[in-house]
N, C-alpha and C positions, 0 to 999 in steps of 0.2 A: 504494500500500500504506500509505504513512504516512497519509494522509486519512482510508483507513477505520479504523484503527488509532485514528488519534485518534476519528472522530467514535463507535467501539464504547466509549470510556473516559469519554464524555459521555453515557453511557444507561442504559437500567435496566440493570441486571446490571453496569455498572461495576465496583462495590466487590468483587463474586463474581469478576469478572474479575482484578483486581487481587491481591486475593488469593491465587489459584491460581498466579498470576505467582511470587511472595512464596513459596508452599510449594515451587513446582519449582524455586525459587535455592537453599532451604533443603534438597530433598534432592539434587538434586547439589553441594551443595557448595562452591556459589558465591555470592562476597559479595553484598548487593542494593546495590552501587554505584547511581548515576543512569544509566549506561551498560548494564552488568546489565542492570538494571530495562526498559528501552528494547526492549535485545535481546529480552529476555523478554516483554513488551508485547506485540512484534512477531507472535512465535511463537504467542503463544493465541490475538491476534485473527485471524491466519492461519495456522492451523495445516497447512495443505496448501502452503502459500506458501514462496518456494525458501530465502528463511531457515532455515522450520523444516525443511525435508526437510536442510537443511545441518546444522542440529543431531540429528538424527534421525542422521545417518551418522555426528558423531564420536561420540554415546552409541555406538553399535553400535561403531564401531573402538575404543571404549576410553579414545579420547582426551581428555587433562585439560583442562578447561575452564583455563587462562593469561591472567594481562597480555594478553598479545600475540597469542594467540589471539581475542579479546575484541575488541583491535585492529581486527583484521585483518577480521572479520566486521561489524565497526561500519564499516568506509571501504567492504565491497563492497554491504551491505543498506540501510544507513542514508544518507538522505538526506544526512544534513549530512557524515558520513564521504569520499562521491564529493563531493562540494562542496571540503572540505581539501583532501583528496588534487588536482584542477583546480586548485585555488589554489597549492598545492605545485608542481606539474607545470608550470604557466605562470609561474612564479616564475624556476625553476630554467631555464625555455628563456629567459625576458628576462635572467637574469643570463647565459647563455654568449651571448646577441648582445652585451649590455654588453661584453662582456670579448673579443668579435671584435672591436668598435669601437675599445675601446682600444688592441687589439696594432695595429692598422690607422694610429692616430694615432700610434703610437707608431714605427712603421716609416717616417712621414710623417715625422718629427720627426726620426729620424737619419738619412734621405735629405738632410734641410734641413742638417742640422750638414755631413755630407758634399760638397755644394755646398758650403759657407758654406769649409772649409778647401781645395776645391781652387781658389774663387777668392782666396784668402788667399795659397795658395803660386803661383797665376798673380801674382801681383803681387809677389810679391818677386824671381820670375824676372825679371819684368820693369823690374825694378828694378837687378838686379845684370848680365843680360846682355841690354840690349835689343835685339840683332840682329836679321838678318834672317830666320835659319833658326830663331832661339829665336824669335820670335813667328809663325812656322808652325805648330811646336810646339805654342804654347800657343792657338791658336785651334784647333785639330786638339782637343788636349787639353776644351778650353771647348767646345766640340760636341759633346763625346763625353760630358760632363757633363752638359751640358743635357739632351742623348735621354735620358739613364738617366732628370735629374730627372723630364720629360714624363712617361716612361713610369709612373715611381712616381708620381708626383701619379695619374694615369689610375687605376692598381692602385688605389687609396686611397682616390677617389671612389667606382669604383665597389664597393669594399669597404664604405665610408660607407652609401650610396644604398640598397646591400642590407640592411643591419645597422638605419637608420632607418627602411625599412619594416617591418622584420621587427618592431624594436619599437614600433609604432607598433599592427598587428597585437596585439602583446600587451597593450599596454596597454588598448585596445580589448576584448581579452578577459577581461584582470583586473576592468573596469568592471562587464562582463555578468555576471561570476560573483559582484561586491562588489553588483550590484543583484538580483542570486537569491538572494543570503545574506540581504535585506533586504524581502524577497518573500514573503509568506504565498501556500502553492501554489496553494487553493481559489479564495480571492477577488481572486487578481491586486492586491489592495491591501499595501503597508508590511506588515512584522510587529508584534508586541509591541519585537520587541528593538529595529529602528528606530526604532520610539514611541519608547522610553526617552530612546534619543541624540536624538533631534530634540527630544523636551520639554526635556533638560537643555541643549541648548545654545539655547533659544527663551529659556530662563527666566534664561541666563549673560547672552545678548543686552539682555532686558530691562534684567537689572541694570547694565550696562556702559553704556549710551544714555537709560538712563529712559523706553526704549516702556514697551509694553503691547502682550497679547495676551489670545486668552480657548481656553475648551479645550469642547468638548458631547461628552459619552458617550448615545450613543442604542441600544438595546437590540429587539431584534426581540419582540414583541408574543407571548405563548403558542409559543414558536417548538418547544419539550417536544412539543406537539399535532401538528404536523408531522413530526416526526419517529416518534412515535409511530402517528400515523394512517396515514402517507403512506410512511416509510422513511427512512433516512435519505441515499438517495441525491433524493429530494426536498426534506430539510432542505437539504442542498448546494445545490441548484439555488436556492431562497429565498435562501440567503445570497450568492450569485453575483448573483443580481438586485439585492438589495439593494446591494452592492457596487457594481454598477454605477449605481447613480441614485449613490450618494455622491460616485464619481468622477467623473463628469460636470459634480458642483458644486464642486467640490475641486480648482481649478487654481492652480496657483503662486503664489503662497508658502503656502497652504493645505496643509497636509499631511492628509491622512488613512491610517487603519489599522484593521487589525482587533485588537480589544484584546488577541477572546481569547473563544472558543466563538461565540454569538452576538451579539456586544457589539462597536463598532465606536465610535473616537477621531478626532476630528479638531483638527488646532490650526491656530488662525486669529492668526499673528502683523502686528502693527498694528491689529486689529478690535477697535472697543468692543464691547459688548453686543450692543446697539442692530444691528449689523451681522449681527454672530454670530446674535441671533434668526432673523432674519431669512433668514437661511440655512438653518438648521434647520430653520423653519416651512413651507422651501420641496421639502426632502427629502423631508418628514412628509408633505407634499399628496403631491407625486411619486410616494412609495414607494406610498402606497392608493388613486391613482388607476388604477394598469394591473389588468388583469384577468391572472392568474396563470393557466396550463395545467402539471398535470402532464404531463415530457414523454413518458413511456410511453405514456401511454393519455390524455392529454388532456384528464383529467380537471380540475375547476375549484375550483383552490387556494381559492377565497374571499379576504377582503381583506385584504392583508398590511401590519400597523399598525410604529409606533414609538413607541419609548416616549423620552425623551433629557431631559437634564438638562444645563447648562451653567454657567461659574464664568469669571470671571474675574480675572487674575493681579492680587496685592497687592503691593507691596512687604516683602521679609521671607518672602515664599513659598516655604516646598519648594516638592519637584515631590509629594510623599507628600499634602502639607496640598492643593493646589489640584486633587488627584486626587479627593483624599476631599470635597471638597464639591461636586464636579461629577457625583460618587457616589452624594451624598447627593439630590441634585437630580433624580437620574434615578431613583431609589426613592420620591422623592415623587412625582411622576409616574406610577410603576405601583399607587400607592395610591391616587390619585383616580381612577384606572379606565384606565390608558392611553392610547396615539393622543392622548400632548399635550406639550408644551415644559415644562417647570419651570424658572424661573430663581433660581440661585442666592439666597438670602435670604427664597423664597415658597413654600421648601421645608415 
């Protein structure tokens, strides 16, 4: 739902869309928050979709659109909402194994004090009356100590053993869900918002060591026409291809993402220029060498180009400054006619 949602807000009729958003906040009575807005989004692009038929029941019941209502509907429709809420949820289960583990050590700990004073008071027995029948006693006593320790040590382990897999499990799942938070749904590549963190800390790196890195924005070619001619469940499938020749050149420490509509970032930390062309120019062949099939009907997409411009990092660099000339680079690029590299400086 959120896919099409987005890709109906990048088409003709957008701004009509958007708008009608904007008046149905305005006559029921509700602010056009970012979350509002979202909600609302949701509902004109699918208006039979269980969101809207959800809003459709409270107008009829009467019900005031609230904070917390607003909430509630954003964690069960919205993607990023069930996302929290997972994140919340597997939080909340690692924190009570944490806190099993601790009562566990902690039960370890005064089993140990416990040992630790009954051989304390064997020994001053043994000290005050060493007989024959007092050190019956106290080995009596000293075995009878030990099985308890055996047994709590046992208890304790396997309290531990359960407690560290169970977190171990979680962690494991907090990772799945911190790399779907970081996950553009369509093209299986980074987001924008991972972009942001990985550029900011490539460019902290930079400054901190005195590398160098370089950044290419490459841009899908006429990608409007596709969407346009074909639908826009074939724009998706273009951008999924695309996606995939990217990733396949894109292995560690190579970062790539989707910037953002049909626009796709990659950062290449340690790569001069020289490098980074070189990569790009290898995409660019890739991406217009395969023959494209619409997959409905099989139809023959024709040749899917790139457009891409790249910059590399100054000393003294935003991340704002080394954006906009990697920007500028791939706009000069779709004015010489597309399906080519622009490097920074030849813009």
């Amino acid at each position: 739902m959120a896919e099409k949602t987005d890709a109906k807000f990048r088409s003709q009729g957008a701004y009509a869309l958007a708008r009608l958003a904007v008046k149905q906040l305005e006559e029921q009575r509700v602010w056009p928050t970012p979350i509002n807005y979202e909600l609302w989004s949701q509902v004109i692009s699918e208006p039979n979709g269980p969101l809207a038929r959800e809003v459709d029941r409270l107008r009829s019941s009467g019900e005031p659109i609230t904070d917390e209502l607003v909430e509630r509907l954003a964690t069960t429709y919205l993607p990023r909402g069930r996302l929290s809420e997972q994140i919340r949820d597997t939080g909340q289960a690692l924190s009570r194994e944490l806190a099993s583990a601790e009562q566990a050590i902690r039960s370890a700990q005064e089993s140990s004090e416990s040992f630790s004073s009954q051989l304390e008071l064997t020994s001053r027995t043994l000290e005050t009356s060493p007989t024959s029948s007092t050190l019956k006693s106290v080995v009596a006593d000293l075995s009878d100590a030990t099985r308890r320790m055996q047994e709590q040590n046992a208890t304790v382990e396997k309290a531990l053993a359960a407690s560290t897999s169970e977190v171990v499990m979680l962690r494991e799942q907090l990772e799945a869900i911190r790399k779907e938070a970081a996950t553009d749904p369509l093209t299986r590549l980074a987001n924008r918002r991972a972009f942001d963190e990985v550029m900011e800390k490539t460019r902290t790196e930079a400054i901190r060591t005195g590398s160098f890195f370089c950044l290419a924005l490459l841009d899908i070619d006429y990608f409007k026409k596709f969407n346009d001619t074909w639908g826009h469940q074939t724009g998706d499938q273009v951008l999924r291809y695309v996606a995939s020749v990217i990733r396949k050149r894109c292995t560690p420490p190579r970062f790539a993402a989707r910037f953002g509509g049909e626009e796709f970032a990659i950062i290449l930390p340690g790569e001069h220029l020289f490098g980074a062309i070189s990569m790009v120019e290898t995409i660019l062949r890739d991406v217009s060498a395969a023959k494209i099939r619409r997959r409905s009907t099989n139809d023959d997409l024709g040749v899917i180009t790139l457009s891409a411009g790249i910059a590399s990092y100054r000393v003294g660099d935003t991340v704002h400054g080394l954006i906009e000339r990697a920007d500028a680079s791939l706009y000069a690029a779709k004015r010489r006619g597309r399906n080519r590299l622009v490097v920074e400086g030849d813009g």
